[in-house]
Structure formats: C-alpha cells, structure tokens
C-alpha positions as CSV (number, residue, x, y, z in Angstrom):
1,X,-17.2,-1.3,12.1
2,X,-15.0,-4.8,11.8
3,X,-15.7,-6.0,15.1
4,X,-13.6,-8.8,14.9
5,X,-10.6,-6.0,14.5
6,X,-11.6,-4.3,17.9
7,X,-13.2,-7.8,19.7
8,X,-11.0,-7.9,22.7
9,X,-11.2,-3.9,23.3
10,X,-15.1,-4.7,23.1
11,X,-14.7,-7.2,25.2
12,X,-13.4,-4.8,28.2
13,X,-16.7,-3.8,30.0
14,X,-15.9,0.5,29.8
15,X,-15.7,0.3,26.3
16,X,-18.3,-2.3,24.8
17,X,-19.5,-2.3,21.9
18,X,-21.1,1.6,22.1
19,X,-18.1,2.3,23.6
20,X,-15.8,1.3,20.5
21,X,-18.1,2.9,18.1
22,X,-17.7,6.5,20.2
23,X,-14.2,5.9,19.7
24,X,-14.5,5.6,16.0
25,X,-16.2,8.7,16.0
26,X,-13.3,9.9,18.2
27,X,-10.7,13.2,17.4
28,X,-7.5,13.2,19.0
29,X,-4.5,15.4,17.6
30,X,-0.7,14.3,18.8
31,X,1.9,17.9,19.2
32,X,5.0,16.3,18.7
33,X,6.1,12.9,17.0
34,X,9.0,11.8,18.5
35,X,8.9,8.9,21.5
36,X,6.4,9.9,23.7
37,X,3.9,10.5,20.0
38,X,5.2,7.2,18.1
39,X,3.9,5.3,21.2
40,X,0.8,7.4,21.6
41,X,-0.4,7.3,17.9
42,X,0.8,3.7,17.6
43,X,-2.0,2.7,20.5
44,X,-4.8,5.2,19.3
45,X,-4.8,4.0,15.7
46,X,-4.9,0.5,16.6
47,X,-7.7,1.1,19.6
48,X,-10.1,2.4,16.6
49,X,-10.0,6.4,17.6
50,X,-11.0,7.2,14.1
51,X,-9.5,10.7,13.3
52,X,-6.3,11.5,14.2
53,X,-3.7,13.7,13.6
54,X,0.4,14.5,14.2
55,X,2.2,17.4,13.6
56,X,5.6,17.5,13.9
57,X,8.6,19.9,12.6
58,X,11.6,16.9,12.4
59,X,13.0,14.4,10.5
60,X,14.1,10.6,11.4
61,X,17.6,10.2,12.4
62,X,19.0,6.7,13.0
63,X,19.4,8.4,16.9
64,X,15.6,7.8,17.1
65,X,15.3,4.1,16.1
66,X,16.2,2.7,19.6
67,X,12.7,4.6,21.1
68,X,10.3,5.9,18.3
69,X,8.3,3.0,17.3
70,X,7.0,3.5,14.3
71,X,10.1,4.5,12.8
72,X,12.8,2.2,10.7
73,X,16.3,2.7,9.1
74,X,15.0,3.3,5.9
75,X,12.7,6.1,7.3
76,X,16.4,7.4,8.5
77,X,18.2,7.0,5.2
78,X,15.8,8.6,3.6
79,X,15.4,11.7,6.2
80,X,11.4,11.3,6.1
81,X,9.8,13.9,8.1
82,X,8.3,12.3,11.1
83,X,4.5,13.1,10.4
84,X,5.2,11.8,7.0
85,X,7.2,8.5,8.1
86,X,4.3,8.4,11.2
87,X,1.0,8.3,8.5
88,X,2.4,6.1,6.3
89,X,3.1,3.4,8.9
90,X,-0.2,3.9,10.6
91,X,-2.8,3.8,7.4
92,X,-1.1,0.1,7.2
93,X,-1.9,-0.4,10.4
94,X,-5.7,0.6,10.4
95,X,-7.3,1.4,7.2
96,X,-10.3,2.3,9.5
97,X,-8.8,5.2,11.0
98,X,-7.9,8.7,8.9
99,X,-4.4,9.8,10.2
100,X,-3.0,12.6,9.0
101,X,1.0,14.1,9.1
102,X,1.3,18.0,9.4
103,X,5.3,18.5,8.7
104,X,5.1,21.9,10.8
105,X,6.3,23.8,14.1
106,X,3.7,24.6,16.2
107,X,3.5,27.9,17.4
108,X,1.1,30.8,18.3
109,X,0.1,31.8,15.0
110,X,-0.8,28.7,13.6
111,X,-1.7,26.2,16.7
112,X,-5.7,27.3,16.9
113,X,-6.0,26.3,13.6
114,X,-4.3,22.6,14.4
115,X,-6.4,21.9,17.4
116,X,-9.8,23.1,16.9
117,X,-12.0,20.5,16.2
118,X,-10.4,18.2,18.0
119,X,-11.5,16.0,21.1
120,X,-8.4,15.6,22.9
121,X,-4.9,17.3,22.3
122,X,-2.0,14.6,23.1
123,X,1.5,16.4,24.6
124,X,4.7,15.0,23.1
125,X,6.5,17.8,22.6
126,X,9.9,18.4,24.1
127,X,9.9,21.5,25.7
128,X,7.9,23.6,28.2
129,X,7.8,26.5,25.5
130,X,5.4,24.5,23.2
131,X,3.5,23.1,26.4
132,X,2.9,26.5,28.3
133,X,1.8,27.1,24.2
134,X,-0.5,23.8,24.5
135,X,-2.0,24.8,27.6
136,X,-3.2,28.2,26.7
137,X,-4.7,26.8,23.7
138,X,-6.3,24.1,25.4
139,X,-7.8,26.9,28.1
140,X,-8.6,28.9,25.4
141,X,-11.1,26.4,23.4
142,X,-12.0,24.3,26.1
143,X,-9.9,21.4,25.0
144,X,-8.7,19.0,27.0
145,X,-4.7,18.3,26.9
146,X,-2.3,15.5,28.5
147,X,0.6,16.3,29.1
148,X,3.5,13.9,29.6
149,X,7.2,14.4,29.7
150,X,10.2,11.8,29.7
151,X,14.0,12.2,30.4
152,X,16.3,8.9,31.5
153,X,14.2,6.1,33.1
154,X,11.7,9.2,34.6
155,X,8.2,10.1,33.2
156,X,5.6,12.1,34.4
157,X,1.8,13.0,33.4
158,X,-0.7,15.4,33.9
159,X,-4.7,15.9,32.4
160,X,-5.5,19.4,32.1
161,X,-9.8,19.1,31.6
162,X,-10.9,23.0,31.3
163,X,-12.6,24.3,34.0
164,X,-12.2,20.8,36.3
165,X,-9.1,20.8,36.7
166,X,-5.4,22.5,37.7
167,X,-4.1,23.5,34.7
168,X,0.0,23.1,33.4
169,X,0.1,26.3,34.7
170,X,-1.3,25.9,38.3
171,X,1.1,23.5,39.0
172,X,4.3,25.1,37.5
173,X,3.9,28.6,37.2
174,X,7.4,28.8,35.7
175,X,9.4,26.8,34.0
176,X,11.9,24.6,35.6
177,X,15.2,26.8,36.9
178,X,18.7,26.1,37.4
179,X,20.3,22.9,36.0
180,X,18.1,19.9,35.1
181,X,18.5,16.7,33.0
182,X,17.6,16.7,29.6
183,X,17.4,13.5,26.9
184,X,20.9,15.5,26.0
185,X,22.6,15.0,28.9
186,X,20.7,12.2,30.4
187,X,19.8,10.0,27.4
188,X,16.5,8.0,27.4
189,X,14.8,4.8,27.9
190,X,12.1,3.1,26.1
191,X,9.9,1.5,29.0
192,X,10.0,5.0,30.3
193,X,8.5,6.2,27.3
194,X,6.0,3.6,27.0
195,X,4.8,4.0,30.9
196,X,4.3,7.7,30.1
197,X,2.7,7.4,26.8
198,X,0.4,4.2,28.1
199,X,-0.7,7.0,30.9
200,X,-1.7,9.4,28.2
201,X,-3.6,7.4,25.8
202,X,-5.6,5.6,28.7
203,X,-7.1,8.9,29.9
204,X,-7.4,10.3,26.3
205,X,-9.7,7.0,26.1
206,X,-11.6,7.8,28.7
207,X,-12.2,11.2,27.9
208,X,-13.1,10.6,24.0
209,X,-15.7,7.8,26.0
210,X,-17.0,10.6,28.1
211,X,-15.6,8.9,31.4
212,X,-14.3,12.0,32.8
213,X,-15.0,10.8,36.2
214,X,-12.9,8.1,35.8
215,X,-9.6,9.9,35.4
216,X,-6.4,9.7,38.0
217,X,-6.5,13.6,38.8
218,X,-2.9,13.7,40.0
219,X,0.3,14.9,38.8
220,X,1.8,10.8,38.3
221,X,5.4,10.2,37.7
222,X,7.3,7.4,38.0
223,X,10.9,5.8,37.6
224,X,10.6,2.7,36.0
225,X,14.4,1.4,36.9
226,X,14.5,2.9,40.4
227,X,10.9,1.8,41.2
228,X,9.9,5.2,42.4
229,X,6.0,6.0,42.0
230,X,4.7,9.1,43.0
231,X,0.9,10.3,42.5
232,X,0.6,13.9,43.8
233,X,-2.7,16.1,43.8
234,X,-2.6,19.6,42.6
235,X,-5.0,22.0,43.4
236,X,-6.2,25.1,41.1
237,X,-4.7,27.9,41.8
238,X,-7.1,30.8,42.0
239,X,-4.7,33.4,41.4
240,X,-3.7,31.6,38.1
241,X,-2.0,33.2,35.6
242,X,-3.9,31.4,32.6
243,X,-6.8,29.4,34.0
244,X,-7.5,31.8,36.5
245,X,-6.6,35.7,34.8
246,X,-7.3,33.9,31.3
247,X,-4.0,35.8,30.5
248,X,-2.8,33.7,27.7
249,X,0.5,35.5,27.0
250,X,1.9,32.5,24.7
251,X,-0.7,33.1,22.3
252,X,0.7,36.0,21.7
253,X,4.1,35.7,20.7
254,X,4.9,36.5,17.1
255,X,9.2,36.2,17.3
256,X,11.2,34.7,15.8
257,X,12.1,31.4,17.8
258,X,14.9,29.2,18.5
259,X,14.7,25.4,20.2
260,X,17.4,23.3,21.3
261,X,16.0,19.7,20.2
262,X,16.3,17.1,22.8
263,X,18.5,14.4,22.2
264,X,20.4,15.9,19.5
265,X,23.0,18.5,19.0
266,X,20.8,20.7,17.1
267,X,18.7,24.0,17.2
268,X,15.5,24.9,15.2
269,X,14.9,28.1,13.5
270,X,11.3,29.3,13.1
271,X,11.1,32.5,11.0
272,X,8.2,35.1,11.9
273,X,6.3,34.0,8.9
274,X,6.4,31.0,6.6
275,X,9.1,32.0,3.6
276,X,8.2,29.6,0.8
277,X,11.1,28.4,-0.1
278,X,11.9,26.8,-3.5
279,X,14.7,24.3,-2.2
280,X,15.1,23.1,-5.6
281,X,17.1,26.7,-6.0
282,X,18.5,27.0,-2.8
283,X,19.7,23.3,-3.2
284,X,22.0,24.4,-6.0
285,X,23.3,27.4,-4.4
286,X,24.0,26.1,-1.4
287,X,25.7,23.3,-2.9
288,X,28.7,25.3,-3.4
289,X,29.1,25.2,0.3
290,X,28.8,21.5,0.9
291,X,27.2,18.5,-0.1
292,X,23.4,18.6,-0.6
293,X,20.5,15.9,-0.4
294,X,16.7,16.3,-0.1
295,X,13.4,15.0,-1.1
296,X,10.0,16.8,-1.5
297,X,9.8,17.5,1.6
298,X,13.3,18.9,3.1
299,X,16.9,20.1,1.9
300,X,19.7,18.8,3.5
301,X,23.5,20.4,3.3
302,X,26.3,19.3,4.9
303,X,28.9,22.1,6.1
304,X,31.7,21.4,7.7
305,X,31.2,20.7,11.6
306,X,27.6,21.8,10.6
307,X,24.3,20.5,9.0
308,X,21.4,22.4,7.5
309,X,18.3,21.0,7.1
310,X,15.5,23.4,5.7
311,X,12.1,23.2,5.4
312,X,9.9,25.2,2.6
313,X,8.2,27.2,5.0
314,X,11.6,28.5,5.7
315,X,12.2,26.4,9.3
316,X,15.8,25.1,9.8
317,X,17.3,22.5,11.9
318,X,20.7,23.6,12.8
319,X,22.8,20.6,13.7
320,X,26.5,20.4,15.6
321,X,25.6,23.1,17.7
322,X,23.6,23.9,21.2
323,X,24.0,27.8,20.5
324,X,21.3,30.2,19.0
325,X,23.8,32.4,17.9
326,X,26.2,30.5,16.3
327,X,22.6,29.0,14.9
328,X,21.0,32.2,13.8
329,X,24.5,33.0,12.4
330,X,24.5,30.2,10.1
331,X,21.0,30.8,8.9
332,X,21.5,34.6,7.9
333,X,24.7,33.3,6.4
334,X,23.4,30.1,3.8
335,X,19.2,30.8,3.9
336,X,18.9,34.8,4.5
337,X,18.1,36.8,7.3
C-alpha cells in the first residue's frame, strides 16, 4: 500500500491504517454511470476501495458535461460509452485500484451475474424499474445497496442492509404515480448530485469497513437551494412484498423493454436476448438512410428528426422521441424486429 497516497484518509480515526487496507481489499460495483455514478466512482477510486466496477448502457453526450465528472468533450465527440470513458479516466487516477467498464443494460437476466461477488452495490440508475431490479437482487444474495436519486436541486438516499433493514420496497411499495419531475422536465444541478452521491459513498465506506452500526438508517433527502433537510425513519414492513414474501417478481421478467432516458429525448431498446450484431454491416446498410458514425464500440445513424445509436448486443438508443412506439417502430424498421 502507498501510504503517503491515502495519508490523510489514514489519518481520520474510523479508517486508520487497518481501516484503509480493508478498503483495498474492498468490492463495490456502480449500476449506472451517469451523475450520481461519475461522482460515486470518482470518490471510491481515489479513497483506495480496490475493486470496482460500472456498468452502464450510454454514451457521452456534450448534455452530460455540466454534471458527470469524469467526463470531457472529447469523450462527447467521440461518443465513448460511459463505462469505457469512466475506466479510462479512473486507472489514471489510481493505478492501485482495478476498475472495470461493463458497456451493458442491466436487467434480470444478466444482473446476478454483475453483482455477485461484490461488497456493496452503488444505485445510479435513473429509474425505479432498474432499482425495484437492484433491490430484489440485493435481497436475493444478501447484498447490501444504496440507493440515491436526484432530480433539480432535490436528492434523496436510502441503505438497504439485508435482513436489518426496510428495504426500497418497504418504503415504496409502488412506484411513484401521477405527474412528478423528472431531469427532463425539471433539469439538474450539480451540488445536488454531489450531496447525494457524497451520502452514498460515505455509508458504502462504512459498510466495506464493517461499521454497519454506524449508518444514518433514515430515508435522507435534501434540497440544496431551498435549504430543506429532511431525515425520515422507515420501518420494515412485515407484509413486504420482497423482503418480507421474498417474492422477487423483477427477477423474473424476460420482455422486451423500453426506457425513457432522463435528461434526454431519447428511449432505449433492450431486445429479449443479446443479437450480436456486426455493426460494420449494418453500418453500411443503414447508411443509405442517413449519415453513419461509430467506433468499436457503437453505431451511430442520423435520420431525419431521429438518431440511432446501436449497440452489438442489439440495444438501441432511440433519440428525438419520448414514445415507445414511435421507438419500437423505428427499430423493426432500420435494426429488425
């Protein structure tokens, strides 16, 4: 270990010198690269947590400059994927710590596989699909999972510990109804991101340094520019759908799934199963139709009031519209039902 690197961290009485090297033995994987997981994985790399890793389905767009860290306009120009754009900036800053960038969607046939053998599973995901996803998971291998959410100048956290705590589920049986804000519609600030996301890796800390005891326990949200804290504390419900009945119905969804992105005008496409696309091939047919870009890890095509970009596994990112149809439509139409 370079102690010199982590000095000041060893320096804070909780962590000490044992305390750092537990943390370089530490596993924490990120769902979700955007703000919220920039910030996250920027503060774990550099605190020493030596195995970490991000998955992510996007790509950088010069919309996510202003909030997601680690990103920069090249990573934009260049339409990295943001696991890809993420590891590279993070093995420069911490050759100690092994980061690695999954370009995927998580979903219920492949999210066991991205979690097990991890300490600590890191929420920042976009949606309460893939979080109702990360808390059966979590329940189901006795992982714990933070999860944190962020819309305007309003965040909010949660740690879910299996079997000591409420679970996502406890506390919000269903998803949000009616008419709420969204990063669309609301847009997003950066100290409201950082709040959440310093929140999140705090208590990951403690957990990977087996300070369970030490954690808030309350639902926490806060709105940094009207100064509005609140600290609330959930029960567990007994008559729980998933920590309770163990009924882990998002598990066990194999459809085909659509996601309107926050913060862009977009939907993503998820086939059943992973396609295997040669994009090379469906570069220069689809080039007919528009103009076309890529790299090795994406095709991009340009179509009118419309933009494809496709990933070899067969995922699409739909952009100009908010409409799964007119989505799905386009996909059959260019990709292939």
């Amino acid at each position: 270990m370079n102690r010199e690197k982590y000095s000041r961290q060893i320096l804070f009485q909780p962590i000490g010198a044992e305390g750092q090297e537990k943390l370089l033995r530490g596993k924490v994987v990120i769902i979700g690269c955007g703000a919220l997981g920039t910030a996250q994985a920027n503060a774990l790399v550099r605190a020493g947590v030596g195995q970490l890793r991000i998955v992510d389905r996007d790509c950088v767009e010069e919309s996510n400059l202003a909030r997601q860290l680690l990103f920069d306009e090249a990573d934009a120009a260049e339409h990295l994927p943001k696991a890809v754009a993420a590891e590279r900036k993070l093995r420069c800053a911490n050759s100690e710590v092994q980061v690695e960038g999954v370009v995927a969607d998580a979903h219920s046939g492949n999210i066991e596989s991205l979690i097990e053998g991890f300490q600590v599973i890191l929420d920042g995901t976009d949606n309460f699909e893939t979080r109702y996803l990360l808390n059966d998971v979590a329940l189901k291998l006795g992982i714990p999972w933070i999860y944190g959410a962020v819309v305007a100048s309003y965040a909010v956290t949660l740690t879910v510990v299996p079997g000591r705590t409420p679970c996502l589920a406890c506390v919000f049986p269903k998803p949000p109804r009616g008419m709420h804000d969204t990063c669309d519609t609301a847009g997003v600030i950066a100290p409201a991101v950082a709040w959440a996301a310093a929140i999140q890796v705090t208590e990951a800390l403690k957990i990977l340094l087996g300070r369970e005891a030490e954690l808030h326990g309350s639902l926490l949200a806060y709105d940094v520019w009207k100064n509005s804290y609140h600290a609330i504390k959930p029960q567990i419900d007994p008559g729980c759908r998933a920590c309770g009945a163990r009924d882990f119905v998002h598990l066990e969804s194999t459809e085909t799934t659509h996601t309107t992105l926050c913060g862009q005008d977009a939907v993503h496409i998820r086939p059943r199963e992973s396609r295997g696309l040669d994009l090379p091939a469906l570069g220069a047919r689809l080039a007919q139709f528009g103009s076309v870009r890529g790299n090795e890890f994406l095709l991009r095509c340009t179509l009118d009031a419309h933009e494809l970009t496709v990933f070899p596994d067969g995922r699409a990112i739909i952009k100009g519209t908010h409409d799964p149809a007119v989505a799905r439509s386009l996909y059959a139409k260019y990709i292939g039902a």
